[in-house]
N, C-alpha and C positions, 0 to 999 in steps of 0.2 A: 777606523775601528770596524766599521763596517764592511769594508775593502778587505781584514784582516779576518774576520766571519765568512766573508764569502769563500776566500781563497780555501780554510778548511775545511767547508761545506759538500760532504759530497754529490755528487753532480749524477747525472744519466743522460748519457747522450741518446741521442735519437734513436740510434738501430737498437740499444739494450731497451728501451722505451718500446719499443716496436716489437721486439723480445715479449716481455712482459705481458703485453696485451694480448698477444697471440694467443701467449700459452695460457694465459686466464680464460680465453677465448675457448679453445681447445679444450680445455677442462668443464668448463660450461657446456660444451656441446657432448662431452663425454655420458656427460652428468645427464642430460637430458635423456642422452641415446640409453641409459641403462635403464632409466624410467620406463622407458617406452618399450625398451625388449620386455621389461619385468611386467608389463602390463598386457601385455601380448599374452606373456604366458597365462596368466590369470584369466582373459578373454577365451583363449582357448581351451584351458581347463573346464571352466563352467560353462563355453558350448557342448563339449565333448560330453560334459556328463549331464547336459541337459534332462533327457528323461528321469535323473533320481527326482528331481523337484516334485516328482506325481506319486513317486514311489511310497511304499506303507515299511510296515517294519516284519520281520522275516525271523524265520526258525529260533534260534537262541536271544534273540534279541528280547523276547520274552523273559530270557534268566536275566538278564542284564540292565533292560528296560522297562516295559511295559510293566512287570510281574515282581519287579525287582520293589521291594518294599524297605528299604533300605535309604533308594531316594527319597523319600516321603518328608524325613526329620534331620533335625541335627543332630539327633543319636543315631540314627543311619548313616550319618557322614563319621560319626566317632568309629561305627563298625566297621564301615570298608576300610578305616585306617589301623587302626588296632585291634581287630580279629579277624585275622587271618583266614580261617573258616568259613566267614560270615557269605562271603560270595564264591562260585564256582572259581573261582584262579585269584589270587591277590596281585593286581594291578590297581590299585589305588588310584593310580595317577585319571587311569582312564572312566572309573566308574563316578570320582571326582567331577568330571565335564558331566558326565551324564545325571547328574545330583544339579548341580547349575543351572543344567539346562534344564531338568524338570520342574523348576523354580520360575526359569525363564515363561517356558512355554508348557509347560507340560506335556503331554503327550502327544502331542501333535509331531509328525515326522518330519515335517520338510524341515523344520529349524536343524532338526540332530541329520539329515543328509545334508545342508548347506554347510554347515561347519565341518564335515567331513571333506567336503568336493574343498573348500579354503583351507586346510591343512595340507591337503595333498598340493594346490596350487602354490602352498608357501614352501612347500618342499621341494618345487620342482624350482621356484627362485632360489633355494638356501642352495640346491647341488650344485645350480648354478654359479654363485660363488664360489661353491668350494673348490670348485674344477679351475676356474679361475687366478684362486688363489695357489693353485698346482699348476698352473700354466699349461692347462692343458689345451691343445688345437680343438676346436668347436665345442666348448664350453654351454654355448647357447643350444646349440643345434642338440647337446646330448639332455638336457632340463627338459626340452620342447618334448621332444621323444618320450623321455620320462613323464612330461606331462599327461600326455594322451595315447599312452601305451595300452591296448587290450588288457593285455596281466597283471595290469593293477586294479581293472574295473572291481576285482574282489574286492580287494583292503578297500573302496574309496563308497561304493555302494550299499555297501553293508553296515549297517550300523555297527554290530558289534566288532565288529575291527577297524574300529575307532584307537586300537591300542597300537596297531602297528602305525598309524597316520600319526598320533602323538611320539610314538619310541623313535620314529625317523625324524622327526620335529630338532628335540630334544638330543639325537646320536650326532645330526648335521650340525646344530649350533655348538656340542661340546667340539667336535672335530675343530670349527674355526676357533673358538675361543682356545682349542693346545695350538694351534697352527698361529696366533697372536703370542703366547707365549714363550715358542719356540718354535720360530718358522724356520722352512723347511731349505732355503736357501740362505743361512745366516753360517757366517763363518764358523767352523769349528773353536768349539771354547769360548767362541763370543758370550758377554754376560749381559743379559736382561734382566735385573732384577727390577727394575721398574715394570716389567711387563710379566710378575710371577699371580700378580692380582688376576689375569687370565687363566692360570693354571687353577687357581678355585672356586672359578665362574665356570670352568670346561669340565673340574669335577661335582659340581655341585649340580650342571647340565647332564651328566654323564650317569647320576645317581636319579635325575627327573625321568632320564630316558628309562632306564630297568623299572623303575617304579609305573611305567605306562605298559612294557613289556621289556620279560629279563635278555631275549634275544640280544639285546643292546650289549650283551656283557661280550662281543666281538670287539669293542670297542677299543680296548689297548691291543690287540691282536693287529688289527689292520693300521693303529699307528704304526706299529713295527714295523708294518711291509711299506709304507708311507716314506717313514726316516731313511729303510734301506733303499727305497727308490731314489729317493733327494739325494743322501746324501751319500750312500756307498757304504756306511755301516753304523752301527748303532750303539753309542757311547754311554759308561754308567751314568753318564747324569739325566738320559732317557730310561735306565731302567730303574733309575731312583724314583725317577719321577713315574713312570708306568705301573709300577707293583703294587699300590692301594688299588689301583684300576683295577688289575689284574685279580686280587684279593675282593675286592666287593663286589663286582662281576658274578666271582663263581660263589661266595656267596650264597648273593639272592639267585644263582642259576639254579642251582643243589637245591633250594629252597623252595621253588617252582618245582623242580623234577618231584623231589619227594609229594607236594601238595597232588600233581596227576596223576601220581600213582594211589594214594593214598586217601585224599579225599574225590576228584573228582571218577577216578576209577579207572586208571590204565593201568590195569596187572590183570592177567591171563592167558588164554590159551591164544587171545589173537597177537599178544604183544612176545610171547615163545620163541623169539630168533635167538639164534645162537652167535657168536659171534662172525664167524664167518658169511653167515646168511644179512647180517647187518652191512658189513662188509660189500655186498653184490647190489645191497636195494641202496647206499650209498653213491655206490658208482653210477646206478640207474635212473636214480635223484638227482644227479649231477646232470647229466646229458638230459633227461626232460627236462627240467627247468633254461636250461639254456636254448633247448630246440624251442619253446614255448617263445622265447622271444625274438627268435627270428623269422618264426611261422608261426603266430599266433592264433595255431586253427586246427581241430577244432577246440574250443574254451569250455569247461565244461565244471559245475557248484562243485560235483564228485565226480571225479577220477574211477576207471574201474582199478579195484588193488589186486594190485600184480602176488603172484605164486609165488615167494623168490624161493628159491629150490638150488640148493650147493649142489647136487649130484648133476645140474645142466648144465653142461660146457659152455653153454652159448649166453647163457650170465654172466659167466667171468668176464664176459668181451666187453661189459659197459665198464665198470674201476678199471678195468685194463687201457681203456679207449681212454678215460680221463686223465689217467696216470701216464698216457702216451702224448696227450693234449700238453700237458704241464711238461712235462720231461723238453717234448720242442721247445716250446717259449725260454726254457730255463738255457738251450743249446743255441738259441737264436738273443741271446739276448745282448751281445755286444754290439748285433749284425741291426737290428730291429729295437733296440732299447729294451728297458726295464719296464716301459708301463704296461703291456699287455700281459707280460708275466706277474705282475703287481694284480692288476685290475682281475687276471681269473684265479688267483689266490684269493684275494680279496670274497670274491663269489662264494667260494668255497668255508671261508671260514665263517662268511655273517651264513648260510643256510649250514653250518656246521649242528646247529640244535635241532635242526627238524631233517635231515639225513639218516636218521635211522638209532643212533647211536645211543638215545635218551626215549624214552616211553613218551607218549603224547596219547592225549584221546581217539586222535583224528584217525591214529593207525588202525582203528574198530574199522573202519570202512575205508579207508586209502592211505595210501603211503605220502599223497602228492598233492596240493592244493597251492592254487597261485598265490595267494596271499601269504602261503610259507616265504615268499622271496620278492615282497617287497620291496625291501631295499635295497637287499643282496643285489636286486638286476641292475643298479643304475653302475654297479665296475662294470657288467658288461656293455650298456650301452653307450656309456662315455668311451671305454676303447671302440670302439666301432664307428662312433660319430666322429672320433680325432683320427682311426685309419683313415675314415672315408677325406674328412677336411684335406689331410695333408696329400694323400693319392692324387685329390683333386687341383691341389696347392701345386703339386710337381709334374705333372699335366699342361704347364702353362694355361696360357687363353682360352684353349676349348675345355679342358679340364673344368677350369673356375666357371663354364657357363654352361657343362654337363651338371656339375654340382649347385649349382642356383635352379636350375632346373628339379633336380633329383628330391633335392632336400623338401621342398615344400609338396611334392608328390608325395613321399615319402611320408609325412605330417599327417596330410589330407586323409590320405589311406587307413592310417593309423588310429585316427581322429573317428573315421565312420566307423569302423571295427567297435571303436571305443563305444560309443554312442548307439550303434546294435546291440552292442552287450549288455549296455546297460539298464537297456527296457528290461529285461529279463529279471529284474529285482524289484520290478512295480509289486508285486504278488507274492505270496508264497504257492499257490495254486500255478502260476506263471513259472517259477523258478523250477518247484520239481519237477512238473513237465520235462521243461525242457531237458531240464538231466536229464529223467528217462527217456527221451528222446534217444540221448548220446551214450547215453548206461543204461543200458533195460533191465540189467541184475542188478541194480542198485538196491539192495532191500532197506535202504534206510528211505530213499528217495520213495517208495512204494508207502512205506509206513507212517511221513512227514504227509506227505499228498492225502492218504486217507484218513487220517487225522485233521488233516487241512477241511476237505470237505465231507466230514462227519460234524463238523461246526457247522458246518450253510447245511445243514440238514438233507446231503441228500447220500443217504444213507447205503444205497445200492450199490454206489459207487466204490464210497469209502470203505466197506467191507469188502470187494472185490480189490482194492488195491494192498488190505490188510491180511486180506488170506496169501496174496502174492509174494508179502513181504516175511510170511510164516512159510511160503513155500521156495522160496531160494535161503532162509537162513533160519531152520527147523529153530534153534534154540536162541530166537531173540524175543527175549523178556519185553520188552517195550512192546511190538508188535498186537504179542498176546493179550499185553494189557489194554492195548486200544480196541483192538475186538470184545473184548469185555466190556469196554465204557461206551461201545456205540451198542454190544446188545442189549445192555443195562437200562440205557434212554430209548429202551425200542421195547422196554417191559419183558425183554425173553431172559427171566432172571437166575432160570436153571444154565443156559447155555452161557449166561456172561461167568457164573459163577464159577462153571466147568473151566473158561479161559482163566480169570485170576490166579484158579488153583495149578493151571499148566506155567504161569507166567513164573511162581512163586518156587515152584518145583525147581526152573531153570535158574532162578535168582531167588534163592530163601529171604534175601535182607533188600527185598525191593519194598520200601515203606508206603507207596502207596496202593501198590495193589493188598497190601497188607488192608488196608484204610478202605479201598474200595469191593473188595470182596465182604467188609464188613456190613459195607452198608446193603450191598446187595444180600445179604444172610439178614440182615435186621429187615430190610421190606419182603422177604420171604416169612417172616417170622419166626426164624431161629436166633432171639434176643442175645441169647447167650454165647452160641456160639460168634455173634458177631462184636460183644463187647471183650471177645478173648483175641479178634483180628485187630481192635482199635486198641489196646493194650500193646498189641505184638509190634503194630504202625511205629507207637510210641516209643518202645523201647530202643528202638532201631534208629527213628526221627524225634527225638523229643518235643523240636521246633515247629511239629507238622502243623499246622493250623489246620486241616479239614481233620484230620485224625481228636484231636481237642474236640471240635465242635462236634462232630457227628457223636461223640458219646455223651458227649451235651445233650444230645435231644433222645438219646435213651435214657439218661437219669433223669432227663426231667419228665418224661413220662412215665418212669417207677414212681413216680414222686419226690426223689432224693434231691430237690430244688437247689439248694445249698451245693450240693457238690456238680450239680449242672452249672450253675452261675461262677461254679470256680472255673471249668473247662472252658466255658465260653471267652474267660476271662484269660483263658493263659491262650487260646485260639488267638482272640485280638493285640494279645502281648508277639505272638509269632507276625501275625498278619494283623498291621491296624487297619487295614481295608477289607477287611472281610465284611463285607454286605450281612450276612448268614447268621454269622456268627452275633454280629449287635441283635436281630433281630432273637434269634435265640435267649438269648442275653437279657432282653425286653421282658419275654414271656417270661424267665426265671424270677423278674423282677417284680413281677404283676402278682405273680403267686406266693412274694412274700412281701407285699403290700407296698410297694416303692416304686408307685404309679409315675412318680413325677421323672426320676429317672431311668424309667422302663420308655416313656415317651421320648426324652433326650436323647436315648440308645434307638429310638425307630426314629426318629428323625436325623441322624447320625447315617442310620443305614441307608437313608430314600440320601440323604447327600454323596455317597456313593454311588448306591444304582437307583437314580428318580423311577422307576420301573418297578419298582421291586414292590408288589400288589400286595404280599401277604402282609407288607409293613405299611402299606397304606389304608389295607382293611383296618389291620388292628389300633393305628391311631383314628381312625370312622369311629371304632368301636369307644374309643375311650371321650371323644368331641362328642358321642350319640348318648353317652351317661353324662356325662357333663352339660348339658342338654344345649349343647352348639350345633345346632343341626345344619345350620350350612356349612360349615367346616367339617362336618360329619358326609353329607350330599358330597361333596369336592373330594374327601376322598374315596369315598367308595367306587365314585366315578371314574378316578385315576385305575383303580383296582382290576377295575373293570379293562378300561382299555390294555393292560395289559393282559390281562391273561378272562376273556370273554365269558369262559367257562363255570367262573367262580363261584358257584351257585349260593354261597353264604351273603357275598357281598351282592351280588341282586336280593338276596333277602331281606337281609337289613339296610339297604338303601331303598329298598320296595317300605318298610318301618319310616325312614325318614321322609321321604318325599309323603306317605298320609298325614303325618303331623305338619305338613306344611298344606296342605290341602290339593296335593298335585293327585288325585285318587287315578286319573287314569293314566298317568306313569308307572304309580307302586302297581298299578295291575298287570303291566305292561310287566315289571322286572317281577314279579310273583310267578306271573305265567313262567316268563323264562326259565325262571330257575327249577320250575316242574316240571319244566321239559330235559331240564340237565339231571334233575333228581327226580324223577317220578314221588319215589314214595313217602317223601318230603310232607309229613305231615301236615307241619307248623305253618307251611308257607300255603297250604292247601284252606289251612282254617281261617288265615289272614284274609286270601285272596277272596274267601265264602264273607266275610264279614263284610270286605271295603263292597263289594260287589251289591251287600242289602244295604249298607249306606246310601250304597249310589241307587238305590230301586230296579237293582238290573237282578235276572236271575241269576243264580250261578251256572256255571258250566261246567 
């Protein structure tokens, strides 16, 4: 019985044994090696972009982070999903991390640059695969590249294109999950229906991607050139399958285009090409973005923007050049294969939305910006890493050990480039610089800088870099309005007012110079005419929170408390961090008896800016009637250090400190504040009183 067991029993002889082992062997060591490439890559990523780890946050990252009020709540999270409006561009996806993260960490930058530099390092493992999964030669070699490439340092250092490091996320994992469903070496007609739960993981990937950024809508385009490469042509049961892509795609494209025209404001006289003039700056998009990555020098925030002008002959030479680029590869392709012609197709169609053809903001000052072509670069550096591989492959001997050589030079070079660039984003004082360094007409670059340092107060500066940026581009509204807000805090409230009104001339529906001109007409004392600017603010920005609050503190000083405490109240409904406004808000509260939360609203406000003196006096004042005098003492003294001048609160903390018996401190802040206020009565009769207390004469 058991004799008759054995004999059916199948058996493995030794060498199929030896088989087995091998190949378990060999898969294990496979396994290992991809670990190890894939760890590599990440190592060198985060050397490469070492310097963001020190970096702050920059230009727009303001709208999006820092300023962005929307992260605050989970009605802020329901806004960036379901009103479209609510933020400068609807990408949900991306403002999403940035709501997370402020939850996480809050403000602090290095958390939102590390999770940028880790996206980017997960994207150079996903192309990795995917090149792989296309068989293509140096798969590794072309990720690495892409890892530590100069012309990505935009997308990867910048917070706010956080969207392109997600959309690429998201574009590489739908690509493998169609490439699971219908891979690209499977027999014709073969049927996977067990493998169609991929096709709704790679659109449901595909729909993450647009939602971080719509660019992603290349997305069925480039299968197409994908399948014709595999497979030689393209059957309906990929265009069955492609045409919801195709449909949702354009979509949320349409959907983006109209929002920058519309809300964030590309329509005019800069965005005026004609079709043929689009036509020329396409062609000349095409060839800089690709010379950029083969010379990645010089690297520059803004680009200077080019003239493009149809009556120059010598324009036509770049869509000609490209169209002459494409025409070879298409005549070479029996001779040299289909993927070079693949891969600059491919190029062409993912920077298809920023070549000219669709309005962008960016086109106000350039046509060109490296983080337009994040992704698009990795067709071209995979065909070049797989020329270079196989050139080296056919080469024999010395080949393969020019190319061991080359490849990690290559890297290295690449790597430092990288890591130069990206000190250049520690700052925003750092950043335009350096533009203007490389652009000296930059007038946006002139107008961000003196803006920049008209914050660090130093004033000379930033008006000389502000008139520069009103003298290469006469009719820029922003400009005008920052020489208004640095003469404004420099008290020259004639000459700020004069810019507002130049600002507003150039831009009628610019809502905060509307708002700021107000205020500057209200501390001149023309009431009226400045609650007819905060009015105009309004109509324009409903949501303005400084437009709200600043009429706030005119009605409350008509006396109209009631409708001041409504402004304050719709100011903190726009902005629930408004410092300003709680305080505001306080005093309305005070003067219709509703002490208790007039104090909850300044303590509210000092939890936003622990600094904020005028909300530390006025809780003094309310601890000095309540007769808590060291809680009164505490904060006047906070009050104090913030703003030394305050001649009220050396008054009544000079009050406090005698009812404690400290007489020669209250003499000490009496004095002070008669030195800030001469004719300071009250503080004059106080200082005459404690002084016969004390048997001292007066002075």
């Amino acid at each position: 019985m058991i004799g008759t067991m054995t004999d059916h029993t199948p058996t493995v002889d030794s060498a199929s044994r030896q088989t087995m082992v091998s190949s378990a062997s060999a898969s294990a060591d496979l396994s290992r090696r991809a670990w190890l490439l894939a760890m590599v890559l990440i190592i060198a990523t985060f050397a490469a972009y070492r310097p963001v780890w020190q970096a702050g946050f920059i230009w727009d990252d303001r709208i999006h982070v820092t300023h962005n009020v929307n992260l605050r709540s989970a009605a802020g999270l329901w806004r960036i999903w379901f009103e479209p409006e609510a933020s400068q561009q609807y990408y949900p996806l991306q403002l999403s991390s940035y709501w997370l993260e402020f939850h996480l960490w809050g403000l602090h930058p290095l958390g939102y640059h590390l999770v940028n530099v880790l996206l980017h390092a997960g994207n150079a493992i996903l192309l990795w695969q995917l090149l792989r999964r296309l068989q293509a030669p140096g798969a590794w070699l072309a990720a690495a590249v892409f890892a530590v490439h100069p012309v990505e340092v935009e997308s990867v250092a910048w917070i706010s294109e956080r969207k392109n490091l997600l959309s690429g996320m998201f574009y590489l994992l739908a690509l493998l999950a169609f490439l699971r469903c219908r891979p690209l070496t499977a027999a014709t007609g073969e049927n996977r229906k067990s493998d169609w739960q991929f096709y709704v993981l790679g659109l449901f990937l595909f729909v993450c991607a647009l939602l971080s950024k719509t660019v992603a809508c290349s997305l069925p385009a480039v299968m197409v050139l994908l399948i014709w490469w595999k497979r030689g042509r393209v059957e309906k049961r990929d265009v069955y399958a492609l045409t919801p892509l195709f449909v949702i795609g354009a979509a949320l494209g349409l959907t983006t285009a109209w929002l920058e025209k519309y809300h964030v404001g590309a329509a005019g006289t800069d965005w005026s090409l004609t079709f043929v003039q689009r036509c020329l700056l396409a062609g000349r998009a095409l060839l800089f973005y690709a010379s950029k990555l083969f010379w990645p020098h010089p690297l520059s925030f803004i680009y200077p923007r080019w003239e493009i002008d149809a009556h120059v002959w010598w324009q036509y030479l770049f869509p000609l050049s490209a169209a002459a680029v494409w025409i070879t590869l298409w005549l070479l392709r029996q001779r040299i294969g289909k993927g070079p012609l693949v891969a600059v197709s491919a190029f062409a169609v993912m920077l298809f939305p920023a070549l000219g053809f669709f309005d962008v903001y960016p086109f106000r000052f350039s046509f060109v910006a490296d983080h337009f072509q994040y992704l698009a670069s990795a067709g071209v550096i995979a065909v070049v890493a797989s020329s270079g591989v196989m050139v080296c492959d056919r080469a024999g001997r010395l080949g393969r050990q020019m190319g061991e050589v080359a490849g990690p030079v290559i890297l290295l070079s690449l790597a430092v480039l990288t890591w130069r660039q990206a000190h250049l984003y520690r700052d925003p004082e750092t950043l335009w610089r350096d533009t203007l360094t490389k652009n000296p007409q930059c007038w946006m670059a002139h107008n961000n800088l003196g803006a920049t340092l008209s914050l660090q107060r130093r004033v000379r500066e930033a008006i000389q870099h502000l008139n520069e940026a009103v003298r290469i581009k006469p009719d820029y509204a922003e400009a005008q309005y920052n020489l208004g807000v640095v003469l404004m805090e420099e008290g020259r409230l004639q000459e700020a007012i004069g810019r507002f009104e130049q600002a507003l001339r150039i831009n009628p529906s610019y809502a905060k110079a509307h708002c700021d001109l107000g205020w500057a007409l209200q501390q001149s004392g023309s009431i009226d005419e400045a609650i007819a600017e905060y009015h105009q603010a309004l109509n324009i920005k409903p949501n303005l929170a400084e437009a709200h609050n600043d009429l706030g503190t005119i009605l409350l000083q008509q006396g109209k408390v009631n409708d001041a405490l409504i402004q304050c109240e719709d100011a903190l409904r726009s902005d629930p961090d408004d410092a300003e406004a709680y305080y505001n808000a306080g005093l309305a509260l005070v003067r219709l008896g509703r002490m208790q939360e007039a104090q909850q609203h300044w303590q509210r406000a000092l939890q936003i800016n622990p600094d904020y003196s005028e909300a530390h006096y006025s809780l003094g004042i309310i601890s000095q009637q309540a007769g808590q005098t060291q809680d009164a003492i505490a904060h006047y003294e906070k009050a104090l250090r913030g703003k030394p001048d305050y001649w009220e609160a050396h008054y009544n903390l000079a009050l406090a400190l005698g009812r404690t018996g400290n007489i020669r401190e209250a003499e000490e802040h009496l004095e002070q504040a008669l030195r800030i206020k001469p004719d300071f009565t009250q503080a004059r009769d106080a200082l005459a009183r404690l002084q016969s207390v004390a048997g001292r004469p007066s002075r």
